[in-house]
N, C-alpha and C positions, 0 to 999 in steps of 0.2 A: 677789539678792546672789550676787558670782561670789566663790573663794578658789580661788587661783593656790598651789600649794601645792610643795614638795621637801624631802628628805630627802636629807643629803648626805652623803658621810666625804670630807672633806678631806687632799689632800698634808700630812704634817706642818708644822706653823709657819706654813701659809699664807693663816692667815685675814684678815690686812688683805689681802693681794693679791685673793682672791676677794671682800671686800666692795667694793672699788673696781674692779675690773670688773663687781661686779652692779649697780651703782647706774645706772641707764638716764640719769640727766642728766635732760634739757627732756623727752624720750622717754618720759615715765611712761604707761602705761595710761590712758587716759581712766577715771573715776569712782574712782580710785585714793581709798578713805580710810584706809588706812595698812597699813604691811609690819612683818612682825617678824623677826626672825634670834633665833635660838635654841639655846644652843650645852647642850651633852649635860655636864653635871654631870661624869661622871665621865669625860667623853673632851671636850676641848676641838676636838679636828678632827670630831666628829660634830655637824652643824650642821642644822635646820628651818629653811627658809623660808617666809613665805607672807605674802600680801597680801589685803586683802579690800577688793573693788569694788562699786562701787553701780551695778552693769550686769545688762543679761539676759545667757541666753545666745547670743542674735544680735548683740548688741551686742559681744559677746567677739568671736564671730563676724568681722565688719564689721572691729573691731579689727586683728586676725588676719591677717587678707586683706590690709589695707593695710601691716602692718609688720611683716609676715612677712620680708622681707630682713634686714633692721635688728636684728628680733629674733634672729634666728637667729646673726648676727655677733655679740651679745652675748654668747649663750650659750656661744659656739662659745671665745672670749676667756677668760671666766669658766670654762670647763670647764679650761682650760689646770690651775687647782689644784685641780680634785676628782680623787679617786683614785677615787672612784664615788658615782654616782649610786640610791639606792635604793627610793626612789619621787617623782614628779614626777607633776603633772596638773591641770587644771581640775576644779572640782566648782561645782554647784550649790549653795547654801545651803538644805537644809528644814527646819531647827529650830535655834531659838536657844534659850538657855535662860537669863534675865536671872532672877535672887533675888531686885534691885530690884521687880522687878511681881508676885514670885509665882509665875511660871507658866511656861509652855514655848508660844513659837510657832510650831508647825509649818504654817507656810504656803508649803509647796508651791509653786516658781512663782510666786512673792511676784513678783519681780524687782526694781527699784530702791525701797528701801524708803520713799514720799512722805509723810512725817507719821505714824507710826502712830499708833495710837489704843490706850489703853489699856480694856480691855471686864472687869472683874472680875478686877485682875490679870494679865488678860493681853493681853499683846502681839498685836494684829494688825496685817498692813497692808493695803492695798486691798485685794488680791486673794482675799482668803479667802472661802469660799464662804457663811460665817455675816455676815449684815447688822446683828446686833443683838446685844445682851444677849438681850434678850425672847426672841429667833428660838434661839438658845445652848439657853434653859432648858427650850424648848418640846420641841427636839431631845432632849435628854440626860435630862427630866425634873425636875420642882420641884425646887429645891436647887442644881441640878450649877453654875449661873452663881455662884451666892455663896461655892461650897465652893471652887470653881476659885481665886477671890480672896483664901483662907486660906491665909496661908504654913504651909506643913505639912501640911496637908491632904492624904488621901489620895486620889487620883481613885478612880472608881467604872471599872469595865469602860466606854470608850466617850467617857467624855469628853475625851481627848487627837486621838481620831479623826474630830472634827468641825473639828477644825483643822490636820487635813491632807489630807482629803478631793480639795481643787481638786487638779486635776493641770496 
């Protein structure tokens, strides 16, 4: 999971102008599953963006390479009402932390997330270097797979680090 991320301070008043030059049209990101715009509580021109995609990072990559002109024109348009820019960047995703399951999955290098599987509360997707519950308990010791599963539950030294171990 890639998250296309910026932090913005906006010309005054011009936030419809900058969301209608950031809207890319047909041009979306391939594995685009959804954008937020974020605007600063107590300053309406301080604005977050960020998108979160269901790609590797070669597939950003690949991306990139091909609509690098295109994108750059977008930017270049949409910069027209930022007064600055304060951080921008690609990131990897390695931990999500869903309440729904319980738990935190830190899987590393996950990349497109196909089905996960819920294992005791927690979240994994393919890529994670633990194959099991069973393989979970044997690692971390009797207990750690059932306590994992307890909302609230405190972890023990070590149980979070079997689920981010892959690189």
């Amino acid at each position: 999971m890639i998250v296309m991320f910026s932090a913005r301070r906006l010309k005054p008043g011009a936030w419809e102008q900058f969301r209608r030059k950031w809207d890319p049209g047909d041009a979306m990101p391939p594995g685009l599953q959804r954008a937020y715009h974020a605007r600063n509580i107590r300053d309406e021109d301080e604005v977050i963006s960020f998108g979160l995609f269901d790609m590797t990072e070669d597939d950003y990559r690949r991306w990139r390479a091909d609509a690098d002109a295109a994108e750059n024109q977008r930017v270049d348009q949409l910069s027209a009402f930022v007064e600055n820019e304060h951080v921008s960047g690609v990131y990897e995703v390695v931990d999500t932390v869903d309440p729904s399951t319980g738990g935190s999955s830190c899987c590393r290098g996950a990349g497109p997330a196909a089905s996960p599987e819920i294992v005791s509360g927690v979240v994994r997707t393919g890529r994670c270097d633990v194959a099991s519950h069973d393989e979970a308990v044997a690692r971390l010791g009797a207990g750690a797979g059932e306590r994992a599963g307890q909302a609230g539950a405190a972890p023990r030294p070590g149980e979070l680090q079997w689920r981010s171990s892959q690189t």
